[in-house]
N, C-alpha and C positions, 0 to 999 in steps of 0.2 A: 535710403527708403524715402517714398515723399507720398502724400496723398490726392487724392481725385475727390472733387466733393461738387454736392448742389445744393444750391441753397436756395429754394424759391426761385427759379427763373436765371440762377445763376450757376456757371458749371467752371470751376476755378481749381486750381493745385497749389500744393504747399508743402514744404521738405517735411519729413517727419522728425522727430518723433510724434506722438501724440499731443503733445503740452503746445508744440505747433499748430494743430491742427484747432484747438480748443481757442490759442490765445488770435487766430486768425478768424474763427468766429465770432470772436467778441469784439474784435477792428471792423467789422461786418454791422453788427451790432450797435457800435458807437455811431457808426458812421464815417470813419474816418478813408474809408475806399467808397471814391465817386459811382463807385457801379452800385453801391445797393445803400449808399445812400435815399433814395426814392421811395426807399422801404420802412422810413422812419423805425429802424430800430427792432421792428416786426421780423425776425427770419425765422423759418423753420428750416433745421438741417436736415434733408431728404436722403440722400445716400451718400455711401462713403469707399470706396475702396483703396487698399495701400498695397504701394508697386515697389517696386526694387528700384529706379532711379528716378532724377525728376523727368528724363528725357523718354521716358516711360510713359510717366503721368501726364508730360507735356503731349506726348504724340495720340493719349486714349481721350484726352482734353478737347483738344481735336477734333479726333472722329465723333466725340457725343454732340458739340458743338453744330458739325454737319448735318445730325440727323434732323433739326429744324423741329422735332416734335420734342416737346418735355418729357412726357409719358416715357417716349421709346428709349430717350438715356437713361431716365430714372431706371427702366428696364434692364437696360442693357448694363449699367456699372452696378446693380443687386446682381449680376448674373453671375453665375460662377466659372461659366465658362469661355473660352476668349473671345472678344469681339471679333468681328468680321464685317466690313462697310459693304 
């Protein structure tokens, strides 16, 4: 299992279980990953969804990445139905 998240401008994956996905928000948090570091600390986590591999979550990672809009990933990983680029 592994997860797909955004966090403020950021669209990142992380193996699951859960306790993963929490203690990965708070490495976010601290600061200690140069990507949201800029964020001094500030993140809200916006959406979540959990996939059956990481090569899963790697490949939907991805396609939200491409869409270039915040909005439309945020949209599209609430969605419950499969993406499609």
């Amino acid at each position: 299992m592994a997860w797909v998240y955004i966090v403020r401008g950021l669209i990142a994956t992380t193996s699951a279980p859960l306790k993963n996905l929490e203690r990965r928000i708070a490495e976010h948090r601290r600061g200690s990953n140069h990507t949201t570091r800029r964020f001094d600390g500030e993140l809200i986590l916006v959406a979540t969804k959990q996939l059956w591999s990481m090569s899963e979550a790697g490949a939907l990672e991805t396609q939200l990445k491409r869409k270039k809009n915040p909005h439309l990933a945020i949209l599209a990983l609430k969605s419950k139905d499969n993406l499609t680029e």
